[in-house]
C-alpha positions in Angstrom: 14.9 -36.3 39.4 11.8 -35.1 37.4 14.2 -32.0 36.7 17.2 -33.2 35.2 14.9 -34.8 32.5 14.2 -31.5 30.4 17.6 -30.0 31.4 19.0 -30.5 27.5 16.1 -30.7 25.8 15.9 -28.1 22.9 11.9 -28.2 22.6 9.3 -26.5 24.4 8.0 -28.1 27.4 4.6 -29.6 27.9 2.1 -26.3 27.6 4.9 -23.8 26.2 3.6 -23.4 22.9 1.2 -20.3 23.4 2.5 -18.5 26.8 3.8 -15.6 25.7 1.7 -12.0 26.8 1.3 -9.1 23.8 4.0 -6.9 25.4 6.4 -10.2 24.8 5.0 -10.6 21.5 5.7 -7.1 20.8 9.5 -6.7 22.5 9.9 -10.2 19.8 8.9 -7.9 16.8 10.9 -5.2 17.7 13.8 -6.8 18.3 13.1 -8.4 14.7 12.3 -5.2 13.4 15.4 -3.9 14.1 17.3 -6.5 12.6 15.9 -6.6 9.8 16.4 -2.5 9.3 20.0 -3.2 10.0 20.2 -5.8 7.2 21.5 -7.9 10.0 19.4 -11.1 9.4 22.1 -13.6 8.5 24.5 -13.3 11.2 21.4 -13.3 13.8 20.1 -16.2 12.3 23.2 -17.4 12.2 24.0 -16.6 16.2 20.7 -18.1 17.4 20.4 -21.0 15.9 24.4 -21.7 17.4 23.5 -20.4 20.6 19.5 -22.0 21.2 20.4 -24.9 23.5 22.5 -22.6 25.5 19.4 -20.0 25.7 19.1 -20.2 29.7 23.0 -20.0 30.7 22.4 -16.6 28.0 19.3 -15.2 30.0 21.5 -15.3 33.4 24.3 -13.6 31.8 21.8 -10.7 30.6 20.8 -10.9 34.4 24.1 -10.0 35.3 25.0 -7.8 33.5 21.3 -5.9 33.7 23.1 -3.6 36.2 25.9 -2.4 33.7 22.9 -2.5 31.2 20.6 -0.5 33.0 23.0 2.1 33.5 24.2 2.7 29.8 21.3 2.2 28.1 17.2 3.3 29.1 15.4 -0.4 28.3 12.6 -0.9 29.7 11.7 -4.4 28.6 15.2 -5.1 29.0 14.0 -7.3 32.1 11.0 -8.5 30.4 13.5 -10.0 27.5 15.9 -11.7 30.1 12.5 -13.5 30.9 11.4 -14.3 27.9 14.9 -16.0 27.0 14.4 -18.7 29.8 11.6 -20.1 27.9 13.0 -22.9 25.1 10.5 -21.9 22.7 11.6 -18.1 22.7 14.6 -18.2 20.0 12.6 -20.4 17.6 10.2 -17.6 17.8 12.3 -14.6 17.3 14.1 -16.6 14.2 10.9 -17.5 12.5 10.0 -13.8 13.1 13.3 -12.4 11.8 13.0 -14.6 8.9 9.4 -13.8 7.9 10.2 -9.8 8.3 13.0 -10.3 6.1 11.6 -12.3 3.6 9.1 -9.5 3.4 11.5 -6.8 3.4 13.1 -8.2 0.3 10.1 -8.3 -1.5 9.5 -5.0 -1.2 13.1 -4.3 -2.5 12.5 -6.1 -5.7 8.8 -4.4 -5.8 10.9 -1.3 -5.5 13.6 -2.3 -8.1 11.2 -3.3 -10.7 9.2 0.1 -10.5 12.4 2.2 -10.7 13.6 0.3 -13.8 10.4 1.2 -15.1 10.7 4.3 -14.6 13.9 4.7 -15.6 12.5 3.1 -19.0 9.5 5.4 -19.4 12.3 8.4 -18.9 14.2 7.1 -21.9 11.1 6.8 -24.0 10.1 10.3 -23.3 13.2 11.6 -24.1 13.9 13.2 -27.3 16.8 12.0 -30.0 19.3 14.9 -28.9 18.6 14.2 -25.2 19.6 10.5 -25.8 22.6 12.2 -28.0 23.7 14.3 -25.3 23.3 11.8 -22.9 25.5 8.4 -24.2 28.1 11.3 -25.3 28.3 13.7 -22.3 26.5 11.4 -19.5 23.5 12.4 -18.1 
């Protein structure tokens, strides 16, 4: 009956915290990676947090349909992900690494805005009185 105790629970069991290997650690980042660079965080975030305490009936649909998977698409840590999903503590993992990319990512973004609206300032300054003319009359 020992089983049927952790059966709902959301949490990490007992000695779960640190278990997973660098090539885990590194399928995690990727997948974050990528959703970051699709500007997908929301919706992930959104999806995993719905879908964490069903995170084991999810890692044995992947492990059906690994077959169909397989033969579409060359994954090699395709298998190694399945895995990984068993383990309670994986999702939490993945969001909090999805959420730290992207908060990143839109740092840089307003790094990158503020430096182009300086330079976009510096360009007006440097332009001469008939370039500015020319330019609120004709457009650029």
């Amino acid at each position: 009956m020992h089983f049927l105790r952790d059966m709902f629970s959301m949490g990490p069991k007992k000695g779960e915290e640190d278990k997973l290997t660098p090539q885990q650690e590194e399928i995690l980042t990727k997948i974050a990676r990528k959703v970051v660079h699709w500007k997908m965080s929301v919706p992930a975030v959104l999806f995993l947090e719905s879908v964490k305490p069903l995170n084991y009936v999810g890692s044995q649909m992947m492990a059906f349909f690994e077959p169909f998977v397989h033969a579409l698409f060359s994954w090699k840590d395709y298998d190694e992900f399945r895995k990984m999903m068993e383990e309670r503590g994986t999702i939490e993992r993945l969001l909090q690494r999805i959420e730290q990319m992207d908060s990143d990512a839109q740092e840089k973004e307003k790094e990158l805005k503020k430096d182009r609206k300086l330079r976009r300032k510096r360009e007006w300054k440097e332009k001469n009185f008939k370039e500015k003319v020319r330019y609120i009359l004709i457009g650029r």
